[in-house]
C-alpha positions as CSV (number, residue, x, y, z in Angstrom):
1,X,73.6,-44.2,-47.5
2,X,72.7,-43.4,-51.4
3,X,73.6,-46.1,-53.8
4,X,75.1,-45.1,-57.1
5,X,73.1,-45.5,-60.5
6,X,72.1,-49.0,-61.4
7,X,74.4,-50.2,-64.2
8,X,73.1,-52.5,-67.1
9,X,76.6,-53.6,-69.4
10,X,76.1,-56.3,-72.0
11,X,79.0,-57.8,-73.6
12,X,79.2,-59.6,-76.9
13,X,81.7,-62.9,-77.8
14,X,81.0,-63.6,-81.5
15,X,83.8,-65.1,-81.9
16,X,82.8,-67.6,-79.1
17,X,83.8,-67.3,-75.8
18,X,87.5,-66.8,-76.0
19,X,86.9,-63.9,-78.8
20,X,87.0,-60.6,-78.7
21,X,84.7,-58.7,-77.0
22,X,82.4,-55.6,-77.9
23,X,80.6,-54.0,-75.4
24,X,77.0,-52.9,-76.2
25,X,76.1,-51.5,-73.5
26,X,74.2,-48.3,-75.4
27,X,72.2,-50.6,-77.9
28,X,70.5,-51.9,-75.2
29,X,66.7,-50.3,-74.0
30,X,66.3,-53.0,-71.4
31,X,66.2,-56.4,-70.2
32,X,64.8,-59.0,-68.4
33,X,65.4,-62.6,-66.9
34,X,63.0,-65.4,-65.8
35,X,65.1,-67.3,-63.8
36,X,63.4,-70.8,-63.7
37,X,64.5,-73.3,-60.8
38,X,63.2,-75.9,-63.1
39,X,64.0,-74.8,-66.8
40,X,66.5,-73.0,-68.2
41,X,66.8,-69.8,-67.4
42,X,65.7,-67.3,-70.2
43,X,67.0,-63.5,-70.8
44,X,65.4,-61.3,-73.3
45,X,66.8,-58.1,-74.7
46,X,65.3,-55.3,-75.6
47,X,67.2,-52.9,-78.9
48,X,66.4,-49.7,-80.4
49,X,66.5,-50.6,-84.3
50,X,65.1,-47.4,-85.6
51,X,67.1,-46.7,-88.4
52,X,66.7,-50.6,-89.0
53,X,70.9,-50.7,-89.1
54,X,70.6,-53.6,-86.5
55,X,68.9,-56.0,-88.8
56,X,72.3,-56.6,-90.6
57,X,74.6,-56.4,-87.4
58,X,76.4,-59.6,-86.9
59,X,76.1,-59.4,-83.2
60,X,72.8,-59.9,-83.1
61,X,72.7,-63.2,-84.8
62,X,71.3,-66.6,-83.0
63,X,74.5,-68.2,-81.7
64,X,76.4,-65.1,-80.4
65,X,77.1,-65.5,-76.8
66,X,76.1,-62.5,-74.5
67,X,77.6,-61.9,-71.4
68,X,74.7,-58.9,-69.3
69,X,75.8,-57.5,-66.2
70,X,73.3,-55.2,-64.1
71,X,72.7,-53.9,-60.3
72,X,74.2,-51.7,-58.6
73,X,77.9,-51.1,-58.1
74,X,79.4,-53.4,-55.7
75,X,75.9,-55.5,-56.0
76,X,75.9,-56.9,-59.5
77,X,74.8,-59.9,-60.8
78,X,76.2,-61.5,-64.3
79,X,74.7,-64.0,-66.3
80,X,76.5,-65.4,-69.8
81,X,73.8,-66.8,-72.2
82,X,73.2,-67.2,-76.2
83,X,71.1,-65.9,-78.6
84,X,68.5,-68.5,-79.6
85,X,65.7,-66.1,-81.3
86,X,65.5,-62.5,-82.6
87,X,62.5,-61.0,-83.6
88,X,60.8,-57.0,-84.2
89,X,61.6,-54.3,-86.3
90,X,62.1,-50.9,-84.4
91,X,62.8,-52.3,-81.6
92,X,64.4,-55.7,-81.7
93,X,63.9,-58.3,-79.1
94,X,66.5,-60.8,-78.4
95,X,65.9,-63.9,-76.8
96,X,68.4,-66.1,-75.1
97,X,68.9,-69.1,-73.4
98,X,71.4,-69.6,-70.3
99,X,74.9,-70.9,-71.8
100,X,74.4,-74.6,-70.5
101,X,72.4,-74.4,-73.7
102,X,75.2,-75.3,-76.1
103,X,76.4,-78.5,-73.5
């Protein structure tokens, strides 16, 4: 059996959660999540920012909330979070914390 490509789709809310959604999927280089059995769980983002157009995109401002998908289809996992800190220059890195942050 040969699974298909993994997927990675990241959805933005910045309208809160009931907003509309944008899907920026192709902004996104990579990702990765610490999930902590004690903390919170925390999700970093990795975006290409060459031409620096990113710096003034209002998605990727600290309070947006992020909805990442990945895995493999049929075998995904999905995790909603919010953007907490953003730093870089070329490459941006987003940092967010899960979405019982805002409770």
């Amino acid at each position: 059996m040969q699974l298909d490509r993994a997927i990675l789709q990241v959805t933005a809310f910045p309208e809160g959660k009931d907003g509309q959604s944008l899907d920026l999927s192709e902004e996104v280089m990579g990702f990765s999540l610490t999930d902590h059995s004690a903390k919170m769980d925390r999700l970093v983002l990795t975006v290409e920012n060459h031409d620096l157009r990113n710096f003034d995109n209002p998605i990727w401002r600290r309070g947006v909330i992020l909805e990442v998908t990945w895995g493999y289809p049929g075998l995904t996992d999905s995790r909603r979070c919010i953007i907490k800190k953003i730093s870089g220059g070329t490459k941006l890195k987003i940092e967010c914390d899960d979405l019982s942050a805002v409770m």
